[in-house]
C-alpha positions in Angstrom: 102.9 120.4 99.1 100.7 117.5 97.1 99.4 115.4 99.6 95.5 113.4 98.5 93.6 111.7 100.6 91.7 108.8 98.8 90.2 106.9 101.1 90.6 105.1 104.6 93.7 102.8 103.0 95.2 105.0 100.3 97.1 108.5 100.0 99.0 110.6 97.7 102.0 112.1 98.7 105.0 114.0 97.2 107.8 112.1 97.7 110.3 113.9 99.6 114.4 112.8 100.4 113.1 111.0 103.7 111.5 108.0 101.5 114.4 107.4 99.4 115.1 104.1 101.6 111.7 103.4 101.4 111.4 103.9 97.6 114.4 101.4 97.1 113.1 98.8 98.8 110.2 98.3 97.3 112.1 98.6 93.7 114.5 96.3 94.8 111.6 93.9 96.1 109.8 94.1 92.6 112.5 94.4 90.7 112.0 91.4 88.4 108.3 92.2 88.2 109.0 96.1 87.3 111.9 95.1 85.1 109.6 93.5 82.9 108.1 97.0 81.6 110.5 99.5 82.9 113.7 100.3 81.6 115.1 102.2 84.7 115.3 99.5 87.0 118.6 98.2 86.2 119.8 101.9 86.2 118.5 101.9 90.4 121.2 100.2 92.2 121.6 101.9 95.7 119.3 104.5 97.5 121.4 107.5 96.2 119.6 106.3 93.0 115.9 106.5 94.3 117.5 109.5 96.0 118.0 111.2 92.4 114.5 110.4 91.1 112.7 111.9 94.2 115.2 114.9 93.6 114.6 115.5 90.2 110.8 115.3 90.8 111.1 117.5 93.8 112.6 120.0 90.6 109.9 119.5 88.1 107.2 120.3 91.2 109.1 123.6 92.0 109.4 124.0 88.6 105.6 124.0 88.1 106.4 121.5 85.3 105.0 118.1 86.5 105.3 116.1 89.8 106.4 112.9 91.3 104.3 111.1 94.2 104.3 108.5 96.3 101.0 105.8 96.9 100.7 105.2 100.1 98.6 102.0 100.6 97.9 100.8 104.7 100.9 103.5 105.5 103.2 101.6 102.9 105.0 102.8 99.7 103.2 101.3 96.8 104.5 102.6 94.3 104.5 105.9 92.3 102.7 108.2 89.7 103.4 111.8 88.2 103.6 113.9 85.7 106.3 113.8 83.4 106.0 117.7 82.2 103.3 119.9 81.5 103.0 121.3 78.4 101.3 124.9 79.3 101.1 125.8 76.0 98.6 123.2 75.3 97.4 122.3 78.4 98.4 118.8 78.2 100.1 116.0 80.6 101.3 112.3 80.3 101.1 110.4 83.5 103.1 107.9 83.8 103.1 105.3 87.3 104.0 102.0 88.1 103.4 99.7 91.5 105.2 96.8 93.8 104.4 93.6 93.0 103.0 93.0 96.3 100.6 95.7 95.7 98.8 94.7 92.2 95.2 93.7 91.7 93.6 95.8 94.8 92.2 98.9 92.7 95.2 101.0 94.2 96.5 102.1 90.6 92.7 103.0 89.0 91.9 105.2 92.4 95.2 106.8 92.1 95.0 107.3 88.5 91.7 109.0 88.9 92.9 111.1 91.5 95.5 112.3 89.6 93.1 112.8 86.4 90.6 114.6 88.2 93.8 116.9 89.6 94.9 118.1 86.7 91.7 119.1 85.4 90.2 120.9 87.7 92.9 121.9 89.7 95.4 122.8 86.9 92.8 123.7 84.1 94.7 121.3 81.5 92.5 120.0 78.3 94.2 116.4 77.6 96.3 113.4 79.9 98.2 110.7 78.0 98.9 107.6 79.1 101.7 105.5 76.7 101.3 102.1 77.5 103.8 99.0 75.7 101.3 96.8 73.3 102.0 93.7 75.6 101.2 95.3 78.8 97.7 94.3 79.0 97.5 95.4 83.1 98.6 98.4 82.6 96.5 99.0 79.7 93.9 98.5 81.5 94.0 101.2 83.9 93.3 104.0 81.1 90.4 101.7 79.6 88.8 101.6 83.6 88.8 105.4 83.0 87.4 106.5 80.1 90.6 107.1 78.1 90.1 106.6 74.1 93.2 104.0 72.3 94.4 106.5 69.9 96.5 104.8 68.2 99.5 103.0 68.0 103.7 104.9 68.2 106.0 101.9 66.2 109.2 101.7 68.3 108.8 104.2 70.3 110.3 103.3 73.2 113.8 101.2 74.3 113.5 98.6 76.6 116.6 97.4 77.1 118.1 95.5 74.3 114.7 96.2 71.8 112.3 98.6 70.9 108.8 98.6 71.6 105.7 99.6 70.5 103.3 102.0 72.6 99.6 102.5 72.2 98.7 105.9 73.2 95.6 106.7 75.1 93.9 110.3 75.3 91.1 111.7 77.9 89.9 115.3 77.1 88.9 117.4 80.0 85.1 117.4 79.0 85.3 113.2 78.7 86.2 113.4 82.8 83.3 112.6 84.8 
């Protein structure tokens, strides 16, 4: 199983069925904060929901095509990152992650970011990570700028968020960029 420790306060864990309650909660909690730049929150109404989501990761880890963990801040659910497939062909990823309101502007995201990075790198052997970040999402965006990731450009409606499209700026890290 995936399970990082980061340091005294934080952890990486694969999320497994037993945090679906968990995992809902904090959603529900942030949900006007996380509905601002995720188009899923509207779609997670009950546990069964986060239920799903932890399932279908649970797949893409057996799968050996991308993962799904939990951030553990203090012993709390903070939010998630993962993987959203590998491409094995060409070595390549795009992380994707999001975190509770409660739990923003403590580092948490950057640390787990890196972890994550550095994982799929040396542990997987994969040349390039993506991170596709909405144009307007300046604290997000600044999570692949903390790292080293190079804006490589811009994809024009590339992405629904509820009733509009929106435009993504893509960031790129190459495996010899990582330090």
């Amino acid at each position: 199983m995936f399970n990082y420790k980061i340091n005294e306060d934080l952890e990486l864990r694969l999320l497994e069925e037993s945090h679906a309650e968990e995992l809902f909660l904090l959603i529900d909690q942030s949900r006007k904060y996380l509905r601002k730049w995720l188009p899923w929150v509207d779609l997670t109404k009950e546990v069964a929901d986060s239920k799903s989501f932890i399932d279908s990761g649970l797949k893409q880890f057996n799968n050996n095509n991308g993962f799904q963990v939990g951030i553990w801040f203090k012993s709390k659910l903070a939010g998630v990152i993962g993987l959203h497939y590998i491409n094995w062909t060409n070595k390549s990823t795009l992380i994707g992650y999001w975190l509770g309101e409660e739990f923003q502007g403590k580092g948490i995201m950057t640390n787990a970011c890196k972890t994550i990075v550095g994982y799929c790198f040396e542990e997987l052997g994969l040349k390039r990570i993506e991170i596709r970040v909405a144009t307007e999402n300046f604290k997000s965006q600044a999570i692949p700028e903390r790292l080293g990731f190079t804006k490589e450009g811009c994809l024009r409606s590339a992405a629904i968020l509820y009733d509009k499209y929106i435009d993504l700026y893509v960031y790129g890290l190459l495996r010899e960029e990582f330090d």
